[in-house]
C-alpha positions in Angstrom: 119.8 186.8 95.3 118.0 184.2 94.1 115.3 182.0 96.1 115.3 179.3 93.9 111.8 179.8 92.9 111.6 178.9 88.9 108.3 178.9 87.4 106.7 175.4 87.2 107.0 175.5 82.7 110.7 176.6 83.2 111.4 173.5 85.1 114.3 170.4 83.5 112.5 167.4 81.9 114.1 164.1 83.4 113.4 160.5 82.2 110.1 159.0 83.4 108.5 162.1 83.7 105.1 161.5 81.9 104.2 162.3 78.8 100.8 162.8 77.0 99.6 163.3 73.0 96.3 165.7 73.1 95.2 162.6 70.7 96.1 159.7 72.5 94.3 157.8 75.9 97.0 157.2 78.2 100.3 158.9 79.1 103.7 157.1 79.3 107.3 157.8 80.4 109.5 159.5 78.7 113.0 158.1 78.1 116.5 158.5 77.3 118.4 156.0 74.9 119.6 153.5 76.7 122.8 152.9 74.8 124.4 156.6 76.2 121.9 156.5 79.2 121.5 160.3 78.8 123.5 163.2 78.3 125.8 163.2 81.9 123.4 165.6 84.2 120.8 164.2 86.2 118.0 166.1 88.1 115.0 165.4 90.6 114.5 163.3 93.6 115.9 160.3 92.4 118.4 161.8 90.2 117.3 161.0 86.6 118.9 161.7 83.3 117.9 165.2 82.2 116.5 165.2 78.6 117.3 167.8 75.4 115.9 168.7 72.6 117.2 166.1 70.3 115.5 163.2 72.6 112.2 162.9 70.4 112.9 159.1 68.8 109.5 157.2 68.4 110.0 154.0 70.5 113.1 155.2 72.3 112.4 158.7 73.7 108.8 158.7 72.8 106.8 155.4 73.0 102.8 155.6 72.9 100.2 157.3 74.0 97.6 154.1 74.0 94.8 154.7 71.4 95.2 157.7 68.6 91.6 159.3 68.8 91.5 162.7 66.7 89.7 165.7 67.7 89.1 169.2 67.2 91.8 171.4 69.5 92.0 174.2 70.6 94.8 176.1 68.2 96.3 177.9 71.7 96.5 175.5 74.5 96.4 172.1 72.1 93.4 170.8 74.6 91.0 168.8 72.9 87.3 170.5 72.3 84.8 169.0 74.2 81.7 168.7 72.7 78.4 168.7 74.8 74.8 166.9 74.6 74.4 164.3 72.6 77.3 165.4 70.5 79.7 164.6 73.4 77.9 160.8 73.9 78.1 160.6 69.8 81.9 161.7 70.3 82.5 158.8 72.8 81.0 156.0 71.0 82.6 157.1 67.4 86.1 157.6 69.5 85.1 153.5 70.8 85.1 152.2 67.7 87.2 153.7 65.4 90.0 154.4 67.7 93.8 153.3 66.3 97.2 152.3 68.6 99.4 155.2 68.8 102.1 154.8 66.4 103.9 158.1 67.2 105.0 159.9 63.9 107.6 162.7 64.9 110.3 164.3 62.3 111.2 167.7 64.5 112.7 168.3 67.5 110.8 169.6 70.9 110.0 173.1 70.5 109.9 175.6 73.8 113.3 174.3 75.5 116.1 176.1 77.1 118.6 177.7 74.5 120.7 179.5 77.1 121.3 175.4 79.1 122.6 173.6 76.7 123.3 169.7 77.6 125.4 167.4 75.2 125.2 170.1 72.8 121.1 171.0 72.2 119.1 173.1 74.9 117.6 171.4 77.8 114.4 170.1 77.8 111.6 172.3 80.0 107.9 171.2 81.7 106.8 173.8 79.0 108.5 172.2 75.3 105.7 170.4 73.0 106.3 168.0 70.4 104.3 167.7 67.1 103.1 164.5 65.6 102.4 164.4 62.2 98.9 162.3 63.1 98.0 166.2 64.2 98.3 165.7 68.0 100.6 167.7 70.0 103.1 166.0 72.9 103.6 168.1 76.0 104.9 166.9 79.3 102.4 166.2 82.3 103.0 168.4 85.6 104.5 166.6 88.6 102.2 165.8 91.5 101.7 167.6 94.3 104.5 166.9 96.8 103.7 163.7 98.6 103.7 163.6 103.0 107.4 162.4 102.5 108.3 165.9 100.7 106.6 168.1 102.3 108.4 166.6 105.7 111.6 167.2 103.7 110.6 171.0 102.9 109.8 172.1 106.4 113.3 170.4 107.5 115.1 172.2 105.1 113.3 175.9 105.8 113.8 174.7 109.7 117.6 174.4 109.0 117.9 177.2 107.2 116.4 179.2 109.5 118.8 178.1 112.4 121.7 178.6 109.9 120.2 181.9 109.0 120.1 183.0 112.7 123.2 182.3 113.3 125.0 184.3 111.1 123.1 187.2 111.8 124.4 187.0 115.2 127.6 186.3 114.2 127.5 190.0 112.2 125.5 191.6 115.0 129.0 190.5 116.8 131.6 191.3 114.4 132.8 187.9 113.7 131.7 188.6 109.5 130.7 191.4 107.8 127.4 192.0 105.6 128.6 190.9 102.3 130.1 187.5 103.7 126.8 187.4 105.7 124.7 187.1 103.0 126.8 184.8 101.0 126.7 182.4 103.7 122.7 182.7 104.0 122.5 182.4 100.7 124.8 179.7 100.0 124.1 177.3 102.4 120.5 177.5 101.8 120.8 177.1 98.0 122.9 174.0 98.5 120.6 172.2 101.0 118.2 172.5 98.8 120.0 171.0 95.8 120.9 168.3 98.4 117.5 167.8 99.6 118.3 168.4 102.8 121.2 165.7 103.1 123.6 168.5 105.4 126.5 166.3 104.9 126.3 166.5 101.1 125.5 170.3 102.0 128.7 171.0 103.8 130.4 169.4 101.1 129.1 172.0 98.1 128.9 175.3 100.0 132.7 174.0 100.4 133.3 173.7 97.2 131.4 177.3 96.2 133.7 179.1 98.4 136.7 177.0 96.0 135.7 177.6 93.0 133.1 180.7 92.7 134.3 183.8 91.1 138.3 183.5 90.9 139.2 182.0 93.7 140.9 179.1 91.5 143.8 180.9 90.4 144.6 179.3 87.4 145.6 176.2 89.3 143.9 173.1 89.7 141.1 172.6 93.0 140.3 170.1 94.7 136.7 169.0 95.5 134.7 168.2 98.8 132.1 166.5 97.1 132.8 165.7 93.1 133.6 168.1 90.3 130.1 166.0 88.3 128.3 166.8 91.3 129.7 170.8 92.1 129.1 170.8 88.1 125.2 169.6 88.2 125.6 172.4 91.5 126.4 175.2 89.4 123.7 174.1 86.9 120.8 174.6 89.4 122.3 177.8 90.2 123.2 179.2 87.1 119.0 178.3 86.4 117.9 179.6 89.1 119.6 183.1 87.8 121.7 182.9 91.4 125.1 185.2 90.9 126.3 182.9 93.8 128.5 180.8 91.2 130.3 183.8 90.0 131.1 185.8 92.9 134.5 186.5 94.4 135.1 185.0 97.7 138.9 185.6 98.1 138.3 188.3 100.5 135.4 186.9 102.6 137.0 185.9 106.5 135.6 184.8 109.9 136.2 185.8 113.0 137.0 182.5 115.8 135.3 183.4 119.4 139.3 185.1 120.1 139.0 187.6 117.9 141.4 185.6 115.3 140.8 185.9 111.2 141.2 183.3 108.8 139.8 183.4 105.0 136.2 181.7 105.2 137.1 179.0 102.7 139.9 177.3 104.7 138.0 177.3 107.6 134.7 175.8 106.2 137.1 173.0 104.1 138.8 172.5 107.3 135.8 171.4 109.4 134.5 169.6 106.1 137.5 167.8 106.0 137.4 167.0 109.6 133.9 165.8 109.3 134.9 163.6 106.2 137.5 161.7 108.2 136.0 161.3 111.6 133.2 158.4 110.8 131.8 158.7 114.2 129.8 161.9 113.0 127.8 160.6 110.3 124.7 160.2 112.3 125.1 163.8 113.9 126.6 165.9 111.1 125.7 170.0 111.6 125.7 173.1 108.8 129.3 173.7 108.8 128.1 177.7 108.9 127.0 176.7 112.5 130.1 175.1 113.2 131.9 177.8 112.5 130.0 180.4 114.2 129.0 178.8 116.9 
């Protein structure tokens, strides 16, 4: 199954992500229009419109790029040549003086996005799309920067819970309370959805909930309720379905747990029971557990 590891080109543009022109001085923020405010699915940290490949409007997607500056590039990687010697101090002082404002000049779409995502109807936008202005310079999107102290706190609390989670259920099958199929979905699941929650375990609970209602064809034909939000188990099955994760599509009707008597119960109810539980009883908000523990335990 999947480990959510994409590659870092294959990644979802969002708005204010940075953009730069291979002509220009400066990068800027992309954007989304701000009469639909994006397309309905938002991504990253702070949950940001995700872009497609029809948001390429000079002065609504795409602003400026400070001052337009020709150069040679290279036809491959769309990186400006740098000349050396007295060329490159000749290069500067030209580029000084008869540099223009960036009036982006764009008549295509982005090229390099996601045809098998599609969002409001066009592929999503990836880390890896370009856009071509007719001035000659090419648009790509900047890579993130590395993770900051706060993320990489965030990352080791979400391996260190997954590990804990992962324990457990492999001492729940060494006992016979679930076999090796459920096993896996549980390890699986859980950790994929604490790290589309960024580590929030209540918000966790919540969507490994709601893939044990609505993977595979558990649904029935009949209409499911949701522990978290059908926009939010939506954007879920998004990051999984990218992440090439068959966890979305699996059949879970058969998957039970074992209770420390020996009873069985279908794993579904009893992970919606506890999340239920947890949902009404406001005193464990501060103190909220995987609900795979819970049940195991």
């Amino acid at each position: 199954m999947s480990d959510s590891k994409i590659l870092p080109e294959n990644r979802f543009v969002y708005r204010l992500l940075y953009a730069k022109c291979s002509y220009g001085s400066m990068s800027h923020p992309i954007n989304v229009a701000e009469v639909k405010g994006g397309h309905g699915v938002l991504f990253g940290p702070e949950a940001q419109p995700v872009l497609n490949a029809n948001d390429w409007k000079p002065n609504i997607n795409i602003i400026h790029f400070g001052d337009c500056t020709p150069r040679q590039q290279d036809k491959e990687t769309g990186l400006a040549v740098e000349k050396q010697g007295f060329e490159k101090i000749f290069q500067s002082i030209n580029e000084f003086f008869v540099a223009q404002k960036c009036k982006p000049m764009i008549e295509t779409v982005w090229y390099e996005t996601d045809d098998k995502y599609l969002i409001d109807g066009a592929p999503a936008l990836l880390m890896k799309s370009m856009l071509f202005c007719k001035c000659g310079g090419i648009i790509t999107i900047e890579s993130t920067p590395l993770e900051s102290a706060e993320s990489e706190q965030q990352a080791e609390d979400i391996e260190k819970t997954c590990a804990e989670v992962n324990a457990c259920v492999d001492q729940a099958q060494a006992q016979g309370k679930v076999d090796s199929k459920t096993a896996e979905f549980m390890k699986d699941g859980y950790t994929e959805a604490l790290k589309f929650a960024n580590g929030d375990v209540e918000t966790a609970n919540q969507l490994f909930s709601d893939l044990l209602n609505h993977s595979g064809d558990s649904q029935d034909g009949e209409a499911q309720e949701y522990a978290s939000t059908e926009a939010q188990y939506d954007k879920f099955k998004l990051y999984l379905e990218h992440n090439d994760s068959p966890l979305a599509n699996m059949d879970c009707d058969r998957m039970t747990v074992k209770n420390s008597f020996g009873e069985e119960k279908p794993l579904r109810t009893a992970v919606a029971n506890i999340v239920e539980e947890s949902g009404e009883n406001e005193e464990t908000e501060n103190s909220v557990v995987p609900v795979v523990t819970t049940i195991l335990g």
